[in-house]
N, C-alpha and C positions, 0 to 999 in steps of 0.2 A: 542448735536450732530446735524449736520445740515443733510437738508434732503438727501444729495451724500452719507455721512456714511452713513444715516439710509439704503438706498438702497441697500450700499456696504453689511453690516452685516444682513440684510433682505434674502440677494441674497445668502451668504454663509451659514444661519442659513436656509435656505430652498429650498438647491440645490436640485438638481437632481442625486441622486447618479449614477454612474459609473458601469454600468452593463455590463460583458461578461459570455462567456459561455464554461463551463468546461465540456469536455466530457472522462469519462473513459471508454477505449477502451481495452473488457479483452474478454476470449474468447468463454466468453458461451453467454456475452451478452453486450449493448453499452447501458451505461448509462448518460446522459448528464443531466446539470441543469443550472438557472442561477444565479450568484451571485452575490450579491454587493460586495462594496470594504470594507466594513464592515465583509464579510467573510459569511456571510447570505445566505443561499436558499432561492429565491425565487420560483423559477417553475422546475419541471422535468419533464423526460421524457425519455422512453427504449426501445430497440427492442434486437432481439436478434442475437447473430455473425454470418453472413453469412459467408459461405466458396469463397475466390477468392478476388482477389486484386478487381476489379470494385464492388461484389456485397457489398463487405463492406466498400467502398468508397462512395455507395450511401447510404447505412443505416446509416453512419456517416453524411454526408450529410444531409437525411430526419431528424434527430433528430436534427441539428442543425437549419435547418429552419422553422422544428415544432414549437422550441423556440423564434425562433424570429417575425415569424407571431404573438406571443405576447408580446414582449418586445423590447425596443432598446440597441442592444448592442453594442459595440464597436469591440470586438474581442473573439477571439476562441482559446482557450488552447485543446489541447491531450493527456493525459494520458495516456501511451501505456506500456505495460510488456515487456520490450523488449528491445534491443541494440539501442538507441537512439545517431546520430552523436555530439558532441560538438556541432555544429553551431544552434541545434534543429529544421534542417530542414528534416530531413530524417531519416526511421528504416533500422537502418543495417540488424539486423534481430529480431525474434517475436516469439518462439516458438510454441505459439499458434495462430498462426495469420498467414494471407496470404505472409504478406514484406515482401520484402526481396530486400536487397539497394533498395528503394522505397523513392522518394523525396515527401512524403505523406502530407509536410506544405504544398509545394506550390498548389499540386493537390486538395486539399479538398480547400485552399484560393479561387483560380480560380473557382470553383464551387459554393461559396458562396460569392464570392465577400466580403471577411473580413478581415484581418489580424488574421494568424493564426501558433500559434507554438506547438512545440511539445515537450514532458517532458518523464522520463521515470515515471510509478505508484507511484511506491516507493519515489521519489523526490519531488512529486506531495504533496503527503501524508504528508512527513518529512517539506514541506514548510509551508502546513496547518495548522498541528498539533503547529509550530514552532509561526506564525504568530495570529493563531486563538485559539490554544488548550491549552492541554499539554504543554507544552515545552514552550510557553509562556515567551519572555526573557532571555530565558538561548544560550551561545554563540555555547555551543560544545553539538551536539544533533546525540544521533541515535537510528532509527528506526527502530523497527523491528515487518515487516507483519507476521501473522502467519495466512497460508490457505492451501492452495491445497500443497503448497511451503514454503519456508521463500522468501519477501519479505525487502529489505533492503535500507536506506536513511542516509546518512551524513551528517551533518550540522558542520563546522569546522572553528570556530572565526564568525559565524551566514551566513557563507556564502554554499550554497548548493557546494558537494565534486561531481563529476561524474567522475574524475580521468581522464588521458591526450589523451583516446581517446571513452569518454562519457558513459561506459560502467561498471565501478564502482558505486558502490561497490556490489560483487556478494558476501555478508556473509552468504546466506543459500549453500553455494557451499564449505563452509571448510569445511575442513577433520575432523572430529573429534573420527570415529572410523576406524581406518588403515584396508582397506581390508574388511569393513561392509555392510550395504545393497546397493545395485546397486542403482545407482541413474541414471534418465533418462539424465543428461548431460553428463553420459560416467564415471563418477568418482563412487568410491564407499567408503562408511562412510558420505557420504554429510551432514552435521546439519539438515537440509530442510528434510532429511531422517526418525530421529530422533525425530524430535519439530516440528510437523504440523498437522495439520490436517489428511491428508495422512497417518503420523509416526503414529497417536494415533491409526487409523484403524489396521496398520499392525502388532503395538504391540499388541494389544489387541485380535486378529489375533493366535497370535504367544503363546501367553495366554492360549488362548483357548485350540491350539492344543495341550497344555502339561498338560492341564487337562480335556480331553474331557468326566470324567464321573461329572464332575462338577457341579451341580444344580445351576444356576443362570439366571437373568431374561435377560441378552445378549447372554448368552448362548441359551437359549428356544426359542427368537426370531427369531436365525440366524443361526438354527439349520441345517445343510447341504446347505450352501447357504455363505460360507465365503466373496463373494462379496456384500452380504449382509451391510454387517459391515462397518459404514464410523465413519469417526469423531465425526460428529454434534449426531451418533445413540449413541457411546459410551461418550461424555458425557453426556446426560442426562439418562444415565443407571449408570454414578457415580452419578449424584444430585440424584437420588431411590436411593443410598445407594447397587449397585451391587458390590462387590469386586472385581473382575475382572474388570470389566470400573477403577476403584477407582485404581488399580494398575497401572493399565495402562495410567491413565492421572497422578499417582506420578513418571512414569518412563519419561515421557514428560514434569515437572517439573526438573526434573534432567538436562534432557537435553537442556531445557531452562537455568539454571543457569550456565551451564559448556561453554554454547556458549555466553551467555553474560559477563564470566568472560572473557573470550578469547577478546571480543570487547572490552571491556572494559580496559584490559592490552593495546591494540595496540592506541587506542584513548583517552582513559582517557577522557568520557563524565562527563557532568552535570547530563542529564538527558537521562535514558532509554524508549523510550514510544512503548509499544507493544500494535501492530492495527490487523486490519485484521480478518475475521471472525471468528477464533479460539478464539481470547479477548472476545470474548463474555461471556464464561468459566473464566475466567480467576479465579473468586472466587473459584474454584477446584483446580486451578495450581500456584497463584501468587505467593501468601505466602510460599510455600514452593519453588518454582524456586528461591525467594527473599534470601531465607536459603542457598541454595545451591552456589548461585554465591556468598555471602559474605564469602565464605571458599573457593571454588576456584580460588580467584581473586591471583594475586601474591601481597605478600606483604599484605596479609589479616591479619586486624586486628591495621595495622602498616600507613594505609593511607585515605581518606576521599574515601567511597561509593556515586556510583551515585546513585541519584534517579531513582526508577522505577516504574511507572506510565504507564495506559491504554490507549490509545487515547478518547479523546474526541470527535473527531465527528464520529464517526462511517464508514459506509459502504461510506458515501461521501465527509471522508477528499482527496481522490482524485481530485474528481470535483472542487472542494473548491480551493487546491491548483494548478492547471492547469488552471482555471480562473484566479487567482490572477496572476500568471506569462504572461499570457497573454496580461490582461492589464497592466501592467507594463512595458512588452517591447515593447505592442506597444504606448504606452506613454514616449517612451526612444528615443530618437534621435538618429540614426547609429546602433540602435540595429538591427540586421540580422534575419529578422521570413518573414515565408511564405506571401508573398503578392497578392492582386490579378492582373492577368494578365491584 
C-alpha cells in the first residue's frame, strides 16, 4: 500500500466521529445529550420545564449551548410530546408545553446558529430503539411508551409512519373500554387509561376502595391520602409481595396485551418494544401481558407472534433518536429543517 492509501485508511480508521445533540423536550423537565453516530452518549445535561414559549426557548437553548461549550457538534434534533408538522419545522400543538403552531426549528436554529429539526418523542424513541436497540433490523416496528400516558412509534418497511399530517399514530388514544374512565383528551376508555403508569395508580386506587378494611402495606402507607398512590409507589409495593399492588399491575398486564393484540391486528409487526418509564417493571407485567396478547390477537394460534421486547436504552432512547435524525437531515441535501438565520 502506498503512502495516499495508508493516509486514505489512517484518516478513516481514525476519524472524527460526527457528533450532534438530542434534546428531549417533556414537561416536567429538558433533557439534552450528545451523541455520536454510533448511537453513544457522550455528555448530558437538564433543567427543568419553564412555563411560556420564551422562557422555555431559552432553557432549550441554555442546554444546548451548555453542550457545546464542550463538544463540536454539527446539529440539533427536538424531541417534543406533541403534534409535530410533516415538514419537522414546527408544533402544532404540546399538551404539556407552551406551543402552539410555533415554528420552534427555526427559532431555537436562529438562537444557536445550527441546524435544527424537530421529531415527535415517541418517533425519536421508535428510530433509536430501531437503529441502536431492540428492534435492531427488523422492518415493521412498534413502539410502545409506557408513563404518565401511552406513548406510541411506527416503523413500517423501516421507514418512520407520522401519518399525512404528522400527528400519528396516537395508540394510547384507542377505545378499548366503551364509556370507561375519562381520559384527559376528551374521549373516554382510552388504552393510556388502562396500561400506564397513571392506570396502575388508579387501579390500585379503585382497589383499595372496595376493600378499605384490607391489611396491606399500600394500603398503610397511603392511608387517607389516595393522591398518595402513583405508579412507581405500586409497583414496588408488588415486588414486597402486597396483593393489592400485584393485582393491580396483573389488571395492567391485561390491558397491555389486549392493546398490543389490537396493534398488532392493524400492522402486523416484527417486533413489539415497550419503553418508557413504567418498562422498568416490566418483570411484574411482561410475561403475563405476553400471555394475554397471544389469545387476543385475531387468528390466535393460526398465525406468527411478534416479538416482545423492552427497550434497550432507557430514559435516553429519545435523545439518541432526535440526534441521529438530526444529523442525517442535515447531512441530506434539499432536506427542509430549521436553519440559522
Amino acid at each position: 500500500m502506498g503512502s495516499r492509501g495508508l493516509k486514505k485508511t489512517l484518516k478513516r480508521t481514525f476519524r472524527r466521529p460526527e457528533l450532534a445533540i438530542g434534546v428531549d423536550v417533556g414537561g416536567t423537565s429538558v433533557r439534552a445529550g450528545v451523541v455520536d453516530d454510533q448511537g453513544s452518549l457522550l455528555d448530558t445535561t437538564r433543567v427543568g420545564t419553564p412555563g411560556g414559549e420564551g422562557a422555555l426557548e431559552d432553557a432549550i437553548s441554555g442546554v444546548i449551548e451548555d453542550l457545546r461549550n464542550r463538544h463540536e457538534v454539527t446539529a440539533v434534533g427536538l424531541a417534543v410530546a406533541g403534534f409535530v408538522a410533516t415538514d419537522r419545522r414546527s408544533v402544532m400543538f404540546a399538551p404539556h408545553l407552551a406551543w402552539r403552531a410555533a415554528p420552534v426549528a427555526d427559532r431555537i436554529a436562529q438562537r444557536v446558529g445550527l441546524p435544527v429539526t424537530l421529531e415527535h418523542d415517541a418517533n425519536s424513541a421508535t428510530l433509536a430503539e430501531h437503529r441502536f436497540g431492540a428492534a435492531r433490523g427488523s422492518k415493521v416496528v412498534a413502539l410502545i411508551a409506557l408513563g404518565t400516558g401511552i406513548g406510541a412509534g411506527l416503523l413500517l418497511d423501516g421507514q418512520l409512519y407520522r401519518g399525512a399530517h404528522g400527528v400519528g399514530p396516537e395508540l394510547g388514544h384507542l377505545t378499548v373500554v366503551p364509556g370507561g374512565r375519562p381520559c384527559p383528551c376528551g374521549k373516554y376508555g382510552c388504552w393510556e387509561r388502562y396500561c400506564s403508569g397513571t392506570a396502575l395508580a388508579a387501579t390500585a386506587v379503585e382497589l383499595l376502595a372496595r376493600n378499605p378494611g384490607r391489611s396491606t402495606v399500600l394500603a398503610r402507607e397511603t392511608a387517607g391520602d389516595p393522591g398518595s398512590v402513583t405508579g412507581r409507589r405500586v409497583a414496588g409495593a408488588a415486588r414486597d409481595g402486597d396483593p393489592v399492588a400485584q393485582r393491580a399491575m396483573a389488571e395492567m398486564a391485561k390491558w397491555l396485551g389486549e392493546g398490543l393484540a389490537l396493534v398488532a391486528d392493524v400492522f402486523d409487526p416484527e417486533i413489539m418494544v415497550i419503553g418508557g418509564g413504567v418498562s422498568e417493571s416490566a418483570p411484574l407485567f411482561l410475561d403475563e401481558a405476553r400471555e394475554h396478547y397471544a389469545t387476543a390477537i385475531t387468528g390466535a394460534g393460526h398465525r406468527p407472534l411478534a416479538r416482545i421486547r423492552t427497550a434497550q436504552l432507557g430514559d435516553d432512547t429519545a435523545i439518541v433518536g432526535a440526534a441521529t435524525l438530526a444529523r442525517e437531515a442535515a447531512a441530506t441535501p434539499g432536506t427542509r429543517i430549521g436553519v440559522p438565520g
